[in-house]
KOLSELUM-912374 format. One record per residue: x, y, z of N, C-alpha, C, O in turn; residue in three letters. Coordinates in Angstrom, 2 decimals. Layout:
% KOLSELUM-912374
<pt n_x="X" n_y="Y" n_z="Z" ca_x="X" ca_y="Y" ca_z="Z" c_x="X" c_y="Y" c_z="Z" o_x="X" o_y="Y" o_z="Z" aa="ALA"/>
...
***
This chain:
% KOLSELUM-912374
<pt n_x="12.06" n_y="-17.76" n_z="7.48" ca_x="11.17" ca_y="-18.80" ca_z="7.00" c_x="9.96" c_y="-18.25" c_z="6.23" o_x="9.38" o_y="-19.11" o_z="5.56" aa="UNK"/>
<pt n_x="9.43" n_y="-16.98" n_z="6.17" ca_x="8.32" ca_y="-16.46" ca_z="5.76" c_x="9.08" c_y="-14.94" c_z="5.39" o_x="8.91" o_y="-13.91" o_z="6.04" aa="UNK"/>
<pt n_x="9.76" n_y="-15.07" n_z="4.43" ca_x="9.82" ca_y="-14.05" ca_z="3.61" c_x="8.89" c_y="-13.04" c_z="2.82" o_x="9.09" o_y="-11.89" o_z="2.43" aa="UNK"/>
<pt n_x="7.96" n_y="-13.77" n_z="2.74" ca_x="6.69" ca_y="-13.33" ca_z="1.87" c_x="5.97" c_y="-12.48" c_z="2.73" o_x="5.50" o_y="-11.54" o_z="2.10" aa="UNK"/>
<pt n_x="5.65" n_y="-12.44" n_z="4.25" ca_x="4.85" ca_y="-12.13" ca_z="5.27" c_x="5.84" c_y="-10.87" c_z="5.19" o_x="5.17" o_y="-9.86" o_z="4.98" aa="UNK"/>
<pt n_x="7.31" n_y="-10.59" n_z="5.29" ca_x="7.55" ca_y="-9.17" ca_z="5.52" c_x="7.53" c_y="-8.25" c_z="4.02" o_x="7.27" o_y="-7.05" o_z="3.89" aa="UNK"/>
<pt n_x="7.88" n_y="-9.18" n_z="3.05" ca_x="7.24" ca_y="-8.08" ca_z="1.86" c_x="5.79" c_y="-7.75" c_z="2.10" o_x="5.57" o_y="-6.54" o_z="2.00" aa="UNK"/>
<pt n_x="4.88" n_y="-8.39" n_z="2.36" ca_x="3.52" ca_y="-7.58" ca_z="2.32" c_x="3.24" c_y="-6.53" c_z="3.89" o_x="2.34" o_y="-5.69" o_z="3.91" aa="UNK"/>
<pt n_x="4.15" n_y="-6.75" n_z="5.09" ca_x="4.09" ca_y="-6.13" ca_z="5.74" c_x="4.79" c_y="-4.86" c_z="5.49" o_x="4.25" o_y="-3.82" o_z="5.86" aa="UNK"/>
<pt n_x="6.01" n_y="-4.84" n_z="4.86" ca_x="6.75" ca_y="-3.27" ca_z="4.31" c_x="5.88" c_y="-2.50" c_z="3.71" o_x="5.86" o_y="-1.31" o_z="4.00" aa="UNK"/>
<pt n_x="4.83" n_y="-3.13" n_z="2.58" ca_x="4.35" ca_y="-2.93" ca_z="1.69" c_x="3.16" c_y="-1.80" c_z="2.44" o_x="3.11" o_y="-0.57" o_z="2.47" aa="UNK"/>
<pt n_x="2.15" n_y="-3.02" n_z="3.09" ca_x="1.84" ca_y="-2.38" ca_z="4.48" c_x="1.99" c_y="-0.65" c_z="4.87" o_x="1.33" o_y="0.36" o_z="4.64" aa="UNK"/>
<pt n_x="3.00" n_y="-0.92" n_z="5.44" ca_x="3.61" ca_y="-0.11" ca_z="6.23" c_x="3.80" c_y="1.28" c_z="5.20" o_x="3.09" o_y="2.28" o_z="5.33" aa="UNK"/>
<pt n_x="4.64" n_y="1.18" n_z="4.41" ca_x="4.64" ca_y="2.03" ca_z="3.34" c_x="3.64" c_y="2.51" c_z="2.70" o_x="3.78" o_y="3.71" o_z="2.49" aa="UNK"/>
<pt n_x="2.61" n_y="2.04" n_z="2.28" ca_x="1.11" ca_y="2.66" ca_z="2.06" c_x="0.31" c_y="3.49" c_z="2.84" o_x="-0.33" o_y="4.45" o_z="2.40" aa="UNK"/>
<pt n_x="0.35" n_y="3.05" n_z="4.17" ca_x="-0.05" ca_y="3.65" ca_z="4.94" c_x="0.32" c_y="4.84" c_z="5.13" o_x="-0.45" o_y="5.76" o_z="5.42" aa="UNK"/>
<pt n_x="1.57" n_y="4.94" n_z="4.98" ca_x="2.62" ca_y="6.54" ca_z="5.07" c_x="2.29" c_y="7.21" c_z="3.83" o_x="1.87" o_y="8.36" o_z="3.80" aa="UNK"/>
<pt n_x="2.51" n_y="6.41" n_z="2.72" ca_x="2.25" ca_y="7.16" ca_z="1.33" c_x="0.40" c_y="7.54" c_z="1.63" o_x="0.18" o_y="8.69" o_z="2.00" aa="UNK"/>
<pt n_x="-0.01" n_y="7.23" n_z="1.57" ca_x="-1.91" ca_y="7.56" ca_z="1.79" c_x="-1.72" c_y="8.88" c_z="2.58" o_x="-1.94" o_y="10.02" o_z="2.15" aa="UNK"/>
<pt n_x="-1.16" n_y="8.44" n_z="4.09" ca_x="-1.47" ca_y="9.68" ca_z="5.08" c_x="-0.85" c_y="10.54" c_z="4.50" o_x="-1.42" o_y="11.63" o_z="4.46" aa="UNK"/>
<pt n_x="0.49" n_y="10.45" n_z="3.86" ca_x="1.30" ca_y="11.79" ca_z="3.42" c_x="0.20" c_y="12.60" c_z="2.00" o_x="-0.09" o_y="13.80" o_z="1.90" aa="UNK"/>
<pt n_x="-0.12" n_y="11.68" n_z="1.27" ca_x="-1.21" ca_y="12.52" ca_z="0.15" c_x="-2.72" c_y="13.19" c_z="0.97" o_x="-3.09" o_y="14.36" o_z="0.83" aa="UNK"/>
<pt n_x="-3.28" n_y="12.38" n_z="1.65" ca_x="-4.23" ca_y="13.13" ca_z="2.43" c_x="-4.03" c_y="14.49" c_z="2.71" o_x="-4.78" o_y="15.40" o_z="2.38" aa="UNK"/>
<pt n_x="-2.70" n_y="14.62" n_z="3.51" ca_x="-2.20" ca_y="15.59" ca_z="4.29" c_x="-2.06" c_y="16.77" c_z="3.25" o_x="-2.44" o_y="17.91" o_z="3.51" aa="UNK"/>
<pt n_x="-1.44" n_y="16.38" n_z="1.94" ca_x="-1.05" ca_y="17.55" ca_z="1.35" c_x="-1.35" c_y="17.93" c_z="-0.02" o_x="-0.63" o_y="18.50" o_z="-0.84" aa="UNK"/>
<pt n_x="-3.00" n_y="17.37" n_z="-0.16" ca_x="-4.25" ca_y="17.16" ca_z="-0.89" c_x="-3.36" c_y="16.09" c_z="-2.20" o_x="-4.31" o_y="15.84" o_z="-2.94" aa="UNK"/>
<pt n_x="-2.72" n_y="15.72" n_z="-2.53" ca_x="-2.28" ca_y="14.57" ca_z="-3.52" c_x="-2.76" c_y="13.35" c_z="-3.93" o_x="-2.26" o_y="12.63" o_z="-4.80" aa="UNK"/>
<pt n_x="-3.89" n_y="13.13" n_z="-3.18" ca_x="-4.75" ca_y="11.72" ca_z="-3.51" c_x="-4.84" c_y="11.23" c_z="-4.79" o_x="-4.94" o_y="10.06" o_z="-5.14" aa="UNK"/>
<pt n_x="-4.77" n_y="12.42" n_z="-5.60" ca_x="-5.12" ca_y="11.59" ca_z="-7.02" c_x="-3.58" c_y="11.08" c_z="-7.49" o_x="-3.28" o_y="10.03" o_z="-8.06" aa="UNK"/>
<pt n_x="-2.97" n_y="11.84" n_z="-7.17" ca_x="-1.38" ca_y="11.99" ca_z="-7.85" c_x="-0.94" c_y="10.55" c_z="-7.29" o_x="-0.34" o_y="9.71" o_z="-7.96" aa="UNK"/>
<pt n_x="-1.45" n_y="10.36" n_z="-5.54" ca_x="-1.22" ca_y="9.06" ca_z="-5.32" c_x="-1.65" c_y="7.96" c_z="-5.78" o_x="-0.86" o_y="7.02" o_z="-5.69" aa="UNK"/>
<pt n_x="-2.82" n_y="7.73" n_z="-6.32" ca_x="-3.28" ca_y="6.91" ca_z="-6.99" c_x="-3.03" c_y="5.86" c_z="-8.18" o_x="-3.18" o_y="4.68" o_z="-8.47" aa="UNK"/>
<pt n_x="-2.27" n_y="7.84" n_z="-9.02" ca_x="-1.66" ca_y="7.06" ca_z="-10.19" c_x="-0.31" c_y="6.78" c_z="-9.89" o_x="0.35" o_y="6.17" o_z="-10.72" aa="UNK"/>
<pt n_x="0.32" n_y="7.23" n_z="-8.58" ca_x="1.65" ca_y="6.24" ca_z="-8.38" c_x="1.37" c_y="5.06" c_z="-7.82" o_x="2.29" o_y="4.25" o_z="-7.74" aa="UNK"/>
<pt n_x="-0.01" n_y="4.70" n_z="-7.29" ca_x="-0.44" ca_y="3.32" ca_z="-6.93" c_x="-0.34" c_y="2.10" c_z="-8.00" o_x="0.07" o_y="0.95" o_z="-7.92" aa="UNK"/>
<pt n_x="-1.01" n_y="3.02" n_z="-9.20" ca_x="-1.26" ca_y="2.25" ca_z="-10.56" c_x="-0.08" c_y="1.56" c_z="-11.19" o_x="0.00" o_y="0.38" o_z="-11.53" aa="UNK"/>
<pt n_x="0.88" n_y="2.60" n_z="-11.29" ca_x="1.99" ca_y="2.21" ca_z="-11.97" c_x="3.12" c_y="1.43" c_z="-11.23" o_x="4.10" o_y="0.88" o_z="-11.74" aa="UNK"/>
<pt n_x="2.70" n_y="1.52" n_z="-9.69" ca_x="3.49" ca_y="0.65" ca_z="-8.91" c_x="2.81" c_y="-0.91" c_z="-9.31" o_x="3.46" o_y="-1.94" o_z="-9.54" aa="UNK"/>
<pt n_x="1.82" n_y="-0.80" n_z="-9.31" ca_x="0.91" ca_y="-2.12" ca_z="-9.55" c_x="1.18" c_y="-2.51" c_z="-10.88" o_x="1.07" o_y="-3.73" o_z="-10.96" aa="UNK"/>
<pt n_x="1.50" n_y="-1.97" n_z="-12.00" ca_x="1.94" ca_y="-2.16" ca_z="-13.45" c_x="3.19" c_y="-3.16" c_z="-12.66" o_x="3.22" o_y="-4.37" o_z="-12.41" aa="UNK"/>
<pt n_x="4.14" n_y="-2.09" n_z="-12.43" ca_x="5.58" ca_y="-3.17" ca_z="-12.80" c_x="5.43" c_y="-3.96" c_z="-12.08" o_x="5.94" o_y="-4.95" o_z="-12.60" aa="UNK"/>
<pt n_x="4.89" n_y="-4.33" n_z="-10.78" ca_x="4.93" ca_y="-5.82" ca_z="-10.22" c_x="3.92" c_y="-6.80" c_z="-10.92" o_x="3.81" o_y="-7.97" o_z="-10.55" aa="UNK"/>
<pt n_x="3.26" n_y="-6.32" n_z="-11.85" ca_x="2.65" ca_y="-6.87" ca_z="-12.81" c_x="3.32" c_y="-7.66" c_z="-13.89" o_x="3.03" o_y="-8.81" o_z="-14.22" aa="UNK"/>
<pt n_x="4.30" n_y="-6.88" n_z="-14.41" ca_x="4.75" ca_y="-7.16" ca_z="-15.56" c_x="5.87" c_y="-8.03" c_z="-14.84" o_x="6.08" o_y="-9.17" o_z="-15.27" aa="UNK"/>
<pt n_x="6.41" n_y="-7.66" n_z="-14.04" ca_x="7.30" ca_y="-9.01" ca_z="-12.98" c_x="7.03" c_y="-10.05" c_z="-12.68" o_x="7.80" o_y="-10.99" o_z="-12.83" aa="UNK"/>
<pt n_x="5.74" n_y="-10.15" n_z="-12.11" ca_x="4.95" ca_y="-11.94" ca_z="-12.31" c_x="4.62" c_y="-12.53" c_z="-13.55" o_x="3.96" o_y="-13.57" o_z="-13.46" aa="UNK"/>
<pt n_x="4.91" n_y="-12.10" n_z="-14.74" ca_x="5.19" ca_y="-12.35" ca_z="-16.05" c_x="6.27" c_y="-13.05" c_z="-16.32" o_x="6.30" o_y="-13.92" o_z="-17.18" aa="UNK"/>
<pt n_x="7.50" n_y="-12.64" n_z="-15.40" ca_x="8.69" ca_y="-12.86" ca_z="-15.87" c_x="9.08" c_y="-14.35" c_z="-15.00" o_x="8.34" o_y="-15.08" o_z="-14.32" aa="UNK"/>
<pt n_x="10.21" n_y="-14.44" n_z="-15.25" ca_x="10.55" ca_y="-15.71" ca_z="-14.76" c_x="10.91" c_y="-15.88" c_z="-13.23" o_x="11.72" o_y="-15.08" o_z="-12.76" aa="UNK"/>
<pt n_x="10.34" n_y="-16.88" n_z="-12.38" ca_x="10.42" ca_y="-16.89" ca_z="-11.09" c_x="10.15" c_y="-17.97" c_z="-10.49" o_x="9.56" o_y="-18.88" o_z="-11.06" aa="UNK"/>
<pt n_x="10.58" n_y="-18.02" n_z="-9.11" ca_x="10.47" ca_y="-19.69" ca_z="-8.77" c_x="9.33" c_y="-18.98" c_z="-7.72" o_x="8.97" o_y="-17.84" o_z="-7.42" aa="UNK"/>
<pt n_x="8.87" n_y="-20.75" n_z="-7.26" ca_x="7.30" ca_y="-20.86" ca_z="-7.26" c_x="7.19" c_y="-19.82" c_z="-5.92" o_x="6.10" o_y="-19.28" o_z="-5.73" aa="UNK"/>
<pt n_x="8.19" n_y="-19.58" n_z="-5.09" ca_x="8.22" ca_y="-18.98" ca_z="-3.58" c_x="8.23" c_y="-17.23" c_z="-4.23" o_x="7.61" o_y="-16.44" o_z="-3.52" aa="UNK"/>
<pt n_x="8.63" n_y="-16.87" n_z="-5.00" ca_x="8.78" ca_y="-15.37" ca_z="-5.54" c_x="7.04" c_y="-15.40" c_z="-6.24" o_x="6.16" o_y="-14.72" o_z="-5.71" aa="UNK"/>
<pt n_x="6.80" n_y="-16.15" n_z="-7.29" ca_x="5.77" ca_y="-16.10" ca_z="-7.64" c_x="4.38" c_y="-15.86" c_z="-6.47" o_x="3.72" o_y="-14.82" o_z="-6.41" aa="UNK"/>
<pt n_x="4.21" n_y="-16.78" n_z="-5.84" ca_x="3.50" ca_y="-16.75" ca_z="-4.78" c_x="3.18" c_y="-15.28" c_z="-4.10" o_x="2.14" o_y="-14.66" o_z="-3.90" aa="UNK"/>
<pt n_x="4.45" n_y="-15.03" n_z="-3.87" ca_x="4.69" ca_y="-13.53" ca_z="-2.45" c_x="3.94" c_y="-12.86" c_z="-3.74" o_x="2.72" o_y="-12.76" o_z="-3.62" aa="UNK"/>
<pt n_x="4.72" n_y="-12.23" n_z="-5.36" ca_x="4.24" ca_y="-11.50" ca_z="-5.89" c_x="2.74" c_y="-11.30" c_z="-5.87" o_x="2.28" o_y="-10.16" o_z="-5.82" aa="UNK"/>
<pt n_x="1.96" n_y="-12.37" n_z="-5.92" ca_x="0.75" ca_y="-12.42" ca_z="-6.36" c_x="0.07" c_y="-11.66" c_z="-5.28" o_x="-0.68" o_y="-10.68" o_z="-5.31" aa="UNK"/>
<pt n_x="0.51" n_y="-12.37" n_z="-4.38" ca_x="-0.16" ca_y="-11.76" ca_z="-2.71" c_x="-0.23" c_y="-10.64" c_z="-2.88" o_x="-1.32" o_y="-10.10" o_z="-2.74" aa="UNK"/>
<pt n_x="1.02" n_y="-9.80" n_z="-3.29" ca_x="0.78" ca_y="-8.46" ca_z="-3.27" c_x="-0.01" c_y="-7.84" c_z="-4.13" o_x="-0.78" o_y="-6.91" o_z="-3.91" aa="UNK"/>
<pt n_x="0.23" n_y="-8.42" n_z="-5.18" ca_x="-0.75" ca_y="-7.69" ca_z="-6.25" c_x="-2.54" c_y="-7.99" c_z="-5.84" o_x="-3.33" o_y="-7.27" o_z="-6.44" aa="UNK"/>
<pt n_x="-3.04" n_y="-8.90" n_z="-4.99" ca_x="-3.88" ca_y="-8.64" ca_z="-4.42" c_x="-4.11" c_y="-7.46" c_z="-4.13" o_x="-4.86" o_y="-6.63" o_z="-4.64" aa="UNK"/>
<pt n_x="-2.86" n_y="-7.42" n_z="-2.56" ca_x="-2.63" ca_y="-6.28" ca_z="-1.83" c_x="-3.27" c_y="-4.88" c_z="-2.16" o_x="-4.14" o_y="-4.17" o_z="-1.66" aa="UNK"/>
<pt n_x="-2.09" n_y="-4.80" n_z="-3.68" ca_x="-2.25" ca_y="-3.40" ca_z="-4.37" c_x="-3.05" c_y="-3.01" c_z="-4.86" o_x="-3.24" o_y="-1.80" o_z="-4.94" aa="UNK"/>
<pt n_x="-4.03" n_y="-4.14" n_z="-5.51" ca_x="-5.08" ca_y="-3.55" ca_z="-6.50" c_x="-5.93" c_y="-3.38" c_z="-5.27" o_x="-6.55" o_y="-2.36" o_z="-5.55" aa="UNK"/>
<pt n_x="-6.21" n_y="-3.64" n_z="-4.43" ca_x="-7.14" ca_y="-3.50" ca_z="-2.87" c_x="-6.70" c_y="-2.20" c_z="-2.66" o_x="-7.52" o_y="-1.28" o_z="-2.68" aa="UNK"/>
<pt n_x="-5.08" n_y="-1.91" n_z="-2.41" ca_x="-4.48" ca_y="-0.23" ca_z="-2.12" c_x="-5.16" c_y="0.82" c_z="-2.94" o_x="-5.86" o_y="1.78" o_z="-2.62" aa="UNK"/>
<pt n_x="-4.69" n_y="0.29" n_z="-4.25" ca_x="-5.10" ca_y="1.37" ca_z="-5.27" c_x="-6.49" c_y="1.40" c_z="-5.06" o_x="-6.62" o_y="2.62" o_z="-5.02" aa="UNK"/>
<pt n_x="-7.30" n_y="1.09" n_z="-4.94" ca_x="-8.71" ca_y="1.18" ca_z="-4.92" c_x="-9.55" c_y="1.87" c_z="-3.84" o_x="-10.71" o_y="2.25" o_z="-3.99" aa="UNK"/>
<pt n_x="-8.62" n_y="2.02" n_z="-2.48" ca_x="-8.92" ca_y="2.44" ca_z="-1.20" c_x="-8.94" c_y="4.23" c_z="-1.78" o_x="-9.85" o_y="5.05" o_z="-1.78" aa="UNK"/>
<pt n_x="-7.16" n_y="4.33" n_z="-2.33" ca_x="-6.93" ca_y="5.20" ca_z="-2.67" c_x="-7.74" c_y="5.70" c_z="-3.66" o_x="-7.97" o_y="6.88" o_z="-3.38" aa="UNK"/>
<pt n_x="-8.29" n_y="5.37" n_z="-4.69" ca_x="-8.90" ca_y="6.20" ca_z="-5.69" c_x="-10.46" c_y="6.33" c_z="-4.90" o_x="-11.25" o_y="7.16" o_z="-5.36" aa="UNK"/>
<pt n_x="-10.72" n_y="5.82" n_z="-4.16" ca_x="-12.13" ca_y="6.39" ca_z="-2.86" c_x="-11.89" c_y="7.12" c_z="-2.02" o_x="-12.78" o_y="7.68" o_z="-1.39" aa="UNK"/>
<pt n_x="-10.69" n_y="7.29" n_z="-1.79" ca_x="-10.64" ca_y="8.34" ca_z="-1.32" c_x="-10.37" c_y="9.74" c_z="-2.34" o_x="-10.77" o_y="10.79" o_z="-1.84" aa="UNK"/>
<pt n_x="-9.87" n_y="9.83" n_z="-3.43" ca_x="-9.80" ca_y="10.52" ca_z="-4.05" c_x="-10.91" c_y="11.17" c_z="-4.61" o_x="-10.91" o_y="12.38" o_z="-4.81" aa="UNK"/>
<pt n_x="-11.97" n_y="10.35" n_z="-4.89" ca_x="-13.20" ca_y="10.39" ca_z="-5.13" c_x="-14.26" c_y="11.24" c_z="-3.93" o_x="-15.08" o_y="12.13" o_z="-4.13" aa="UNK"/>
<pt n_x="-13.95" n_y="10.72" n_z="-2.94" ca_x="-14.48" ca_y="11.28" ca_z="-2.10" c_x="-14.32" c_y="12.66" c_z="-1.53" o_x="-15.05" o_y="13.36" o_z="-0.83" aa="UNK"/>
<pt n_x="-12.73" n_y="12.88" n_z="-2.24" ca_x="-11.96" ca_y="14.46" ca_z="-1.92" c_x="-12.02" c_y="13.99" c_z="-0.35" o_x="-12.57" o_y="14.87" o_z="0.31" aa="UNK"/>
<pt n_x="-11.64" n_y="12.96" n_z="0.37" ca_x="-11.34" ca_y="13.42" ca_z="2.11" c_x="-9.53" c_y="14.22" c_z="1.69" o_x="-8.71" o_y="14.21" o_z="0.77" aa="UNK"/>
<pt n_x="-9.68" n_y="14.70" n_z="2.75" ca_x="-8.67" ca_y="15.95" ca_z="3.05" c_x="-8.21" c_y="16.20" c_z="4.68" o_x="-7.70" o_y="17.23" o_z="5.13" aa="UNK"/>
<pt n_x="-8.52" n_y="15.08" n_z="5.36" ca_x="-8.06" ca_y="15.14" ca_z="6.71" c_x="-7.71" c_y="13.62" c_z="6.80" o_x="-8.35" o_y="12.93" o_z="6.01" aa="UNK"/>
<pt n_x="-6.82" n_y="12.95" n_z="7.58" ca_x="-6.41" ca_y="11.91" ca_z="8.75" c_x="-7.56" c_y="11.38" c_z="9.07" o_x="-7.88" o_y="10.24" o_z="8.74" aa="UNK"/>
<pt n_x="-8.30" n_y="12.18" n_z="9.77" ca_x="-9.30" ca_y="12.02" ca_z="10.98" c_x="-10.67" c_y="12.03" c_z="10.15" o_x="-11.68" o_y="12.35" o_z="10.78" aa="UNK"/>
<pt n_x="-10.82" n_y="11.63" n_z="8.40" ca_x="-12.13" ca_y="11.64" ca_z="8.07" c_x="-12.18" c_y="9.84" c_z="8.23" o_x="-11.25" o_y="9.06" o_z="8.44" aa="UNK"/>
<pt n_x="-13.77" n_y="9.57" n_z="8.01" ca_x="-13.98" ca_y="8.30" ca_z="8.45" c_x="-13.65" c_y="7.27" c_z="7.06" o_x="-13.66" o_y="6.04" o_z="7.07" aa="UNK"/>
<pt n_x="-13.44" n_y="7.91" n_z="6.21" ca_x="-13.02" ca_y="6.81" ca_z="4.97" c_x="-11.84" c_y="6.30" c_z="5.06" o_x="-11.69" o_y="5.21" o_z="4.51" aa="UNK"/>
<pt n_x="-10.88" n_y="6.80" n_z="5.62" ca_x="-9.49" ca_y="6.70" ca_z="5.75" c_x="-9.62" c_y="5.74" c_z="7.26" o_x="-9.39" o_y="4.54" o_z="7.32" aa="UNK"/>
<pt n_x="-10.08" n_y="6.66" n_z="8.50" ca_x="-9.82" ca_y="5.85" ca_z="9.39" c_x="-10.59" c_y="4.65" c_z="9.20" o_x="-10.30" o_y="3.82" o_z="10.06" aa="UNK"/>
<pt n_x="-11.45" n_y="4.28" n_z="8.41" ca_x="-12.37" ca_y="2.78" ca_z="8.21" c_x="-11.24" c_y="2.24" c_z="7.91" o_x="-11.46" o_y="1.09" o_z="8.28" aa="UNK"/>
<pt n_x="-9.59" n_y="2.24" n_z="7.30" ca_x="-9.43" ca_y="1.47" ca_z="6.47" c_x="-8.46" c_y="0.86" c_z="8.03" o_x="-8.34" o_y="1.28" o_z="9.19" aa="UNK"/>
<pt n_x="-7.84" n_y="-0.49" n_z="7.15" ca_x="-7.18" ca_y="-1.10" ca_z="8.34" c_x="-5.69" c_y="-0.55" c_z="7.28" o_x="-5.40" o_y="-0.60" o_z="6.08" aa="UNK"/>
<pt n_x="-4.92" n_y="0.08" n_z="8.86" ca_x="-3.44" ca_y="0.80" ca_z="8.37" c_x="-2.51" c_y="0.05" c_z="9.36" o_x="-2.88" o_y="-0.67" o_z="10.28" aa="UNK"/>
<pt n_x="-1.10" n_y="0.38" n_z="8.96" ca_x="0.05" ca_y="-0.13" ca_z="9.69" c_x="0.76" c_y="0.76" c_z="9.35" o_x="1.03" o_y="1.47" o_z="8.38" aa="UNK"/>
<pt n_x="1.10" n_y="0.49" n_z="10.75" ca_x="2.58" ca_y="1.85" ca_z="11.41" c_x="3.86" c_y="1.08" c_z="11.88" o_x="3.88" o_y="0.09" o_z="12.60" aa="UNK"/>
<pt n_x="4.85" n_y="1.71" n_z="11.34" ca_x="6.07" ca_y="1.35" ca_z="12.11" c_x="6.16" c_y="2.59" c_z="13.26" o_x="5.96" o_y="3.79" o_z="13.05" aa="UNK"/>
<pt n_x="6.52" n_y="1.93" n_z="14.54" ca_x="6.69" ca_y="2.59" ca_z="15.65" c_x="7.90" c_y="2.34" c_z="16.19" o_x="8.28" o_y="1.18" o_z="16.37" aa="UNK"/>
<pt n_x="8.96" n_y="3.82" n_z="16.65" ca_x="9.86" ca_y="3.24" ca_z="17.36" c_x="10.01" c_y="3.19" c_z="18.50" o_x="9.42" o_y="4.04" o_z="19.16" aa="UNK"/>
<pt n_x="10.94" n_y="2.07" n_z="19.29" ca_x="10.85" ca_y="1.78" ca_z="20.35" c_x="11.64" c_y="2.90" c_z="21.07" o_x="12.85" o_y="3.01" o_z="20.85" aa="UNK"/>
<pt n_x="10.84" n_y="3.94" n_z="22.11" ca_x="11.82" ca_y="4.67" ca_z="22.96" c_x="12.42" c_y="4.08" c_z="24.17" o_x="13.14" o_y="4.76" o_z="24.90" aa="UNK"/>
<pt n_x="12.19" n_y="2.95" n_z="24.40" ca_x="12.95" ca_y="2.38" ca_z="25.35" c_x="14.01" c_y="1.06" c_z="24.88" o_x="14.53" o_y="0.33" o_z="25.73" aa="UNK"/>
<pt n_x="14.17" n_y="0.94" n_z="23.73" ca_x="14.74" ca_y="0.16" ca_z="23.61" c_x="14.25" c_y="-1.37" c_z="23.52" o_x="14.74" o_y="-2.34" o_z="22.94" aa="UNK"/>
<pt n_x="13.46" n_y="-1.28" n_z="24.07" ca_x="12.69" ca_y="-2.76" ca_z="24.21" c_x="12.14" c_y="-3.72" c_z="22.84" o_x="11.58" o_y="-4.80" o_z="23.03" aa="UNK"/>
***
């Protein structure tokens, strides 16, 4: 029923990994401009033709992203270089976790 809620939660989820993985292995800027150009083509996609439920989700995200990209280029700016600096942990992140019990 809410299709739209798990594209921006993947989206989510995936940023969070892409961020921590550039932190980790000084790439912030490099991430940035794959932020940009991710944000291009879903750009140029809400251009294109779509019904009003695709349109919608898109937009959301492109919120999303230009908010991502922007976290990211402050941090780039800032040169953090750890997990555990406070620009990064200020931000609100999402994790996929797996269940070891099955539950």
């Amino acid at each position: 029923d809410w299709p739209g809620m798990v594209v921006l939660v993947c989206t989510a989820v995936f940023w969070t990994k892409g961020v921590a993985d550039a932190i980790s292995t000084g790439t912030t800027k490099r991430y940035e401009e794959q932020c940009t150009a991710d944000l291009m083509r879903i750009v140029d996609r809400v251009r294109g033709d779509l019904t009003s439920l695709q349109r919608k989700t898109l937009g959301a995200l492109v919120v999303m992203d230009v908010h991502a990209r922007d976290v990211v280029q402050n941090l780039a700016t800032k040169a953090v270089t750890s997990p555990t600096d406070f620009e990064w942990q200020a931000q609100l992140r999402s994790y996929w976790e797996e269940d070891k019990h099955g539950v």
